[in-house]
N, C-alpha and C positions, 0 to 999 in steps of 0.2 A: 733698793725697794724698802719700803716701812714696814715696819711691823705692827699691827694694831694694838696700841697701849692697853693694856690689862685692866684700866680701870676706864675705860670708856664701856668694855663688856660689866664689870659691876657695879656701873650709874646703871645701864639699862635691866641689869637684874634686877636691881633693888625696885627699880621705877616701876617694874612689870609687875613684882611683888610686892608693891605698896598698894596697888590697884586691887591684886586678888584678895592679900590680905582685911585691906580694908571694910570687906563686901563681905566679912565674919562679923563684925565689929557692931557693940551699938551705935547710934549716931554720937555719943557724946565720947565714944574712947575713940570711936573712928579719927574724927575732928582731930584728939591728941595725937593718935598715929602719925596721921597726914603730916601736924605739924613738923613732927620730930624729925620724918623721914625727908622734908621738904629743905629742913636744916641740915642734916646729912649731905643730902646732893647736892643743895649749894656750893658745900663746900669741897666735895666733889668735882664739882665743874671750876671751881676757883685755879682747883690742883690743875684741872685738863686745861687751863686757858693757859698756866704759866709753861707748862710741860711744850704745849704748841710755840709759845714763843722762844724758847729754849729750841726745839726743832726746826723754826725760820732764821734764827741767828746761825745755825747750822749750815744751813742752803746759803745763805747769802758767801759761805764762804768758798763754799763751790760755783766759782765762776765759767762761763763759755768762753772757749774760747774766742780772740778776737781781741780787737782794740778797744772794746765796749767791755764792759761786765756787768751782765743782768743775771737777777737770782730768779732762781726757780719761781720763788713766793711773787714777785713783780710779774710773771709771765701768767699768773692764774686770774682766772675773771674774779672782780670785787662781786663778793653774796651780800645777800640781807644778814642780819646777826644770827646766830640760830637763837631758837626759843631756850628759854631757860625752863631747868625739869617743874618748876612751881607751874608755867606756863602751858609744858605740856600736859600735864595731870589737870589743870582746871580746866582745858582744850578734850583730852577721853570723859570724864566725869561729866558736863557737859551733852557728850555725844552719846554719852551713857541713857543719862535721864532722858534726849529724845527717843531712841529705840524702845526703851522700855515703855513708854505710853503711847507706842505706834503700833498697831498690830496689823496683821498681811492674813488674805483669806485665799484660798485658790479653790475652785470648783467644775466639776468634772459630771456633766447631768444629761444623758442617752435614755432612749428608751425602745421598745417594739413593740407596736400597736396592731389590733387585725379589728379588722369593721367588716362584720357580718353580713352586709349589704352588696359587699365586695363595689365600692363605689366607682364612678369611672376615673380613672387620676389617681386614684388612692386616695382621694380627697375626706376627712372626716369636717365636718361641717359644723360651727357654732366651739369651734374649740378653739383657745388661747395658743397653746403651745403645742399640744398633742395632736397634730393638723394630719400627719399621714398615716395611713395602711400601710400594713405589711412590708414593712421598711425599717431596715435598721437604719435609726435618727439620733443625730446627735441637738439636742435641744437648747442646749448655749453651756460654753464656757466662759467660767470666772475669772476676774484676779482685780482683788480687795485690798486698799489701803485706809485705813481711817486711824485718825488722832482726836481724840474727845476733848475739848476741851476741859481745863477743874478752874479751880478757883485759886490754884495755885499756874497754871500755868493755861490763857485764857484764849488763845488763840487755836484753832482745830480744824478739821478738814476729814472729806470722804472723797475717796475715786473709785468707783464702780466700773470696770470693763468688761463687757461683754461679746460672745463672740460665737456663730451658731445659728440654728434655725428660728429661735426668739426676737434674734432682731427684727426680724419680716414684720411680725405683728407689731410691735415695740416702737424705736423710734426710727426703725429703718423701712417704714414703711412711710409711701406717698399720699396717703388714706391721714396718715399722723403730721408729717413736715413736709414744708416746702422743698426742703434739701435734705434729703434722709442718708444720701452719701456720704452726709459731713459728721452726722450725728448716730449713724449704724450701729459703732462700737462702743458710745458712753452713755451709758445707764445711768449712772451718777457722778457728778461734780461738785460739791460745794465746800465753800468756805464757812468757820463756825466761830463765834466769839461769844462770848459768856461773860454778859455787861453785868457790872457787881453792884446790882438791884438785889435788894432782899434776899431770897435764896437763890436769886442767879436766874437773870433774862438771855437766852439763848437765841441768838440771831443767826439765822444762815442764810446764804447767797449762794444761787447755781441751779443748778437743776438735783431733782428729789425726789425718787418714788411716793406716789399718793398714797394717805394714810384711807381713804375712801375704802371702805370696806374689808371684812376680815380676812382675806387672802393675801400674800405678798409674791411676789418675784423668786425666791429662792425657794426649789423642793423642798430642801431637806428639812427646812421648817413650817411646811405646810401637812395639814393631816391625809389630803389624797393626791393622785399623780397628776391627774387633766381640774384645772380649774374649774369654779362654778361659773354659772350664768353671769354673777353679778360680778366675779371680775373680768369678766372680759367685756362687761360692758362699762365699767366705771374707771376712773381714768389710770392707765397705768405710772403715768411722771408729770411735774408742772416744772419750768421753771421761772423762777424770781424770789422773791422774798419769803420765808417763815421765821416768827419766832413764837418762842414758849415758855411758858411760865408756871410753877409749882407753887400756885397758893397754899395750898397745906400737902402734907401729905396723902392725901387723895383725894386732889382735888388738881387738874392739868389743865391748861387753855393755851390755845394757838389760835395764830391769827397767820394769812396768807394770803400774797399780793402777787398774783405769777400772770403769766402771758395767757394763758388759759390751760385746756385738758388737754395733753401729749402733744404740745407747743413748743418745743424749744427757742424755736424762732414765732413770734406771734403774726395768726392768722388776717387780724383784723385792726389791731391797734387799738383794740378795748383788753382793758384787764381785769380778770376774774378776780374774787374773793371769799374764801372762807374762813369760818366758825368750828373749834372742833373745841370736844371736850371730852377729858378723858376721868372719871371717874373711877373711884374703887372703895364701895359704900364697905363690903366686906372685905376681908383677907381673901377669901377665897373666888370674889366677883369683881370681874372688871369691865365697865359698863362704858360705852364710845357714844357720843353723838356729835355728826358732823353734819353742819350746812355748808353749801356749795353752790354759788352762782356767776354767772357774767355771759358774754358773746361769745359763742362759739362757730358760728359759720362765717367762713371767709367772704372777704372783702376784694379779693383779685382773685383770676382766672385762668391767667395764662404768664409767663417770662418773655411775652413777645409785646411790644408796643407800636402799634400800627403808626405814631405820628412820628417815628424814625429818633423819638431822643434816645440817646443814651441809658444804658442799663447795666446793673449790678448781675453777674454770668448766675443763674439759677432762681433770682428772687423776681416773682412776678411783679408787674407794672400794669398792667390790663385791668380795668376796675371795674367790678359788677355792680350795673346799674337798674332797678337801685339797688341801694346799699343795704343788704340785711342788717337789719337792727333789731332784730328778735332776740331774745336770752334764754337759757338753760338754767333750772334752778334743781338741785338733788339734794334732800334729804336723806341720810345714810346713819342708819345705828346699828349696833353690833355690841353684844353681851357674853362675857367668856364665862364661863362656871365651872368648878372645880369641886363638887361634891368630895371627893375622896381624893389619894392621892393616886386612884389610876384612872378617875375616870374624868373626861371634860367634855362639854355640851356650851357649843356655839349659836346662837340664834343671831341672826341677820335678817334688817326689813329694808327696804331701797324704794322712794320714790323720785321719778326724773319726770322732768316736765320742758319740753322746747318749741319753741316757736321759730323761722327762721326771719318773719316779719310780725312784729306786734299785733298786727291786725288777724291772727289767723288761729285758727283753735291751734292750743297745743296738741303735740305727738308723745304717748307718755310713755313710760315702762313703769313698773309695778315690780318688786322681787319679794319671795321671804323664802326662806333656806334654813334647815336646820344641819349641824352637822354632830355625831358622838363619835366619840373617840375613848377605847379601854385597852388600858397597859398590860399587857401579860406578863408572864416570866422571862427570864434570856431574854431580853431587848427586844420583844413583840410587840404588836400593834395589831387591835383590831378596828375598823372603822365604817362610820354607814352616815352618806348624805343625798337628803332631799330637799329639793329646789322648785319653785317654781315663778314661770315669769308670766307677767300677761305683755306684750308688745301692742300698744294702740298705732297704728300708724307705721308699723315697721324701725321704729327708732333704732332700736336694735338689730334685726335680723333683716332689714327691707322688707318687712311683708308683717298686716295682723294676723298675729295669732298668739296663741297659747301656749306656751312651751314645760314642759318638764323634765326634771332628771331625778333619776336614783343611781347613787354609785355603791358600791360594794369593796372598801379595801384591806390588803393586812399588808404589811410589810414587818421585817425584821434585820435589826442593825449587826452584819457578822461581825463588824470591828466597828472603835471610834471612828468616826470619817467613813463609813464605807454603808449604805442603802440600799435595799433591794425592797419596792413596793409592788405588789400586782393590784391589778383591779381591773372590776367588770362593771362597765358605766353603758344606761339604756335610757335615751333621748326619746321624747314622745312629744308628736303636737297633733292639734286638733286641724291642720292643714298637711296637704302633699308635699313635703318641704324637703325630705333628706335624700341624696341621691340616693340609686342603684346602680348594677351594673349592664343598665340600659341606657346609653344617651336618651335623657328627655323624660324619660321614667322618673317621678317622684315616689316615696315615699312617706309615712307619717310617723315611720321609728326609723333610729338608728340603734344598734349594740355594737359594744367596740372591748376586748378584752387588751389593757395595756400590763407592760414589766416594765419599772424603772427600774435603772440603777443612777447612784450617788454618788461620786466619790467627793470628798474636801480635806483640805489640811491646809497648817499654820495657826496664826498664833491668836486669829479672831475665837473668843469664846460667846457661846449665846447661838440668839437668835439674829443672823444678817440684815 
């Protein structure tokens, strides 16, 4: 039996503490380290290659028995060379700098909601994510990879999974895709490259939360628990193309060529396009305007094809005749303000306009929403928003009418990563619209008091 040579353990100490070492060091003494110790080990492994064959000239002299004599070292399988230690340290170093500009998100977002109405189903009506009564709900779970790209290293990427009562509305709903099976769990996918244009033109491919509107996808960066009107009615994801571009320091433009509004797979086979711009006239104001238009009503009807061809298992073939060729056009602006350093005041106004054939008056929605928001002591939060929609045509809610809301919330962070928000949110339309605990019975209010809780950790810092 061998014994393990003493200096194969200190190549590997030296190696392990040339690495920690190093990671003290400025870059420019670093560099010398590196080199020195790179020299060392050389010579190190120089010693271990002669010492090895001094141990094979050994074995060859221990023969098997028999009329043959084969040595040990002829019975072992030929390997690749191993790496030389210069090779392994450029191989961690390396592996080093991708981890270090990769960062991992994980999220963990439940809540308990009661609606006053006591509806039939538990049903809360005209809400995004906060859909049930008196139910402990778990509202989607995370888990977050993104690589940003720089200017030093230009290649980048996002993956968003999601997992939860969110997808229903999102893209796992048949209301949004053609195949919402396939697309349930990805929120986001794109690839990003950062083309060395001026201060750097940002390309991504995939699919991407819409920047439509001041509300996002993730609680913990949002200021109440149940969305407003206007996100739930403006689009939550496109996929296909964005990029963007920083002409001055505040001053932002994107442009966007996707399938259309929460398409992952496209409806129609026209493709949407916007305009956004993101300004920031002050330090403390940051002003958005975005145009948005293309085809949104589908083009097929049904996965089944009466003339018996062949078909793709989930993608429809049946083609509505005729063919909508109508368009969607939204105008969306949104202004953050930052008077002091606890308090912020969001104004949002939304105009959408659709036709499903040219020839037909539009179906419109109307929004304008304010929302405040003031920081207390101990990681408090107090908060108050009002909204209001007009719905021509039912665009929104299938029926005209009038809608409004006022929400009520505070929440307070016990730990970093950890949320608890309540609030008391009251729905009013000038129509019978919200259930009760009457089949068939409408109503013209809903109240609904929600508790979220938050939890997140890892190594994403910010806003997700």
């Amino acid at each position: 039996m061998k014994v393990p040579n003493p200096l194969l353990s200190v190549s590997i100490v030296i190696l392990l503490s040339a690495n920690a070492w190093a990671q003290k060091l400025t870059p420019s003494d670093r560099q010398t380290e590196i080199r020195e110790l790179r020299t060392e080990l050389e010579t190190i492994s120089k010693r271990l290659t002669a010492l090895e064959d001094e141990e094979n000239a050994k074995d060859n002299l221990d023969l098997q028995p028999g009329p043959v004599a084969v040595s040990r070292s002829a019975e072992r399988p030929i390997s690749a060379s191993p790496r030389t230690p210069a090779e392994i340290v450029a191989s961690e170093d390396s592996s080093l700098s991708f981890l270090r500009n990769t960062t991992f998100g994980f999220a963990v977002d439940g809540y308990y909601g009661y609606n006053f109405n006591a509806p039939v189903g538990r049903v809360n009506l005209l809400r995004a994510y906060d859909v049930t009564s008196n139910s402990f709900s778990l509202n989607q779970v995370n888990l977050l990879v993104e690589h940003l790209p720089t200017a030093a290293e230009r290649l980048g990427g996002r993956i968003d999974l999601q997992f939860g009562q969110a997808t229903e509305t999102l893209q796992g709903s048949p209301v949004n895709e053609l195949r919402p099976q396939v697309w349930r769990n990805l929120f986001q996918a794109y690839g990003s490259y950062l083309a060395p244009l001026g201060s750097g033109l940002q390309i991504d491919f995939g699919k991407f939360s819409s920047s439509l509107g001041n509300e996002g996808n993730y609680t913990k960066d949002q200021i109440a628990y149940s969305r407003a009107y206007s996100f739930n009615y403006l689009p939550f994801y496109h996929m296909g193309l964005r990029a963007n571009y920083n002409v001055t320091p505040k001053v932002n433009v994107a442009y966007w060529l996707v399938n259309g509004a929460n398409d992952t797979e496209d409806l129609n086979g026209f493709k949407s396009q916007a305009f956004l711009f993101t300004l920031k006239p002050l330090s403390n104001l940051t002003w958005n305007i975005n145009y948005y238009f293309g085809q949104e009503a589908r083009d097929v009807s049904s996965n089944t094809d009466p003339s018996g061809l062949p078909i793709q298992p989930g993608l429809p073939t049946q083609k509505i005749n005729p063919t909508p060729n109508g368009r969607e056009h939204i105008f969306d602006t949104y202004a953050t303000w930052n008077p002091t350093s606890k308090l912020t005041v969001i104004g949002e106004a939304d105009l959408a306009l659709n036709r499903t054939y040219t020839e037909q008056n539009p179906a419109r929605v109307a929004i304008g929403g304010l929302t405040i928001r003031y920081a207390l002591a101990h990681q408090s939060n107090v908060a108050g928003r009002a909204e209001y929609l007009d719905d021509r045509g039912g665009l929104f809610s299938g029926k005209t009418q009038a809608l409004k809301e006022v929400t009520l919330v505070a929440d307070h962070a016990f730990a970093p990563g950890f949320l608890v928000r309540a609030e008391l949110r009251r729905d009013f339309s000038n129509q019978p619209f919200f259930l009760t605990d009457t089949l068939g019975s409408l109503t013209q209010a809903q109240t609904t008091a929600t508790v979220g809780l938050v939890y997140w950790w890892g190594s994403k810092q910010g806003s997700w």
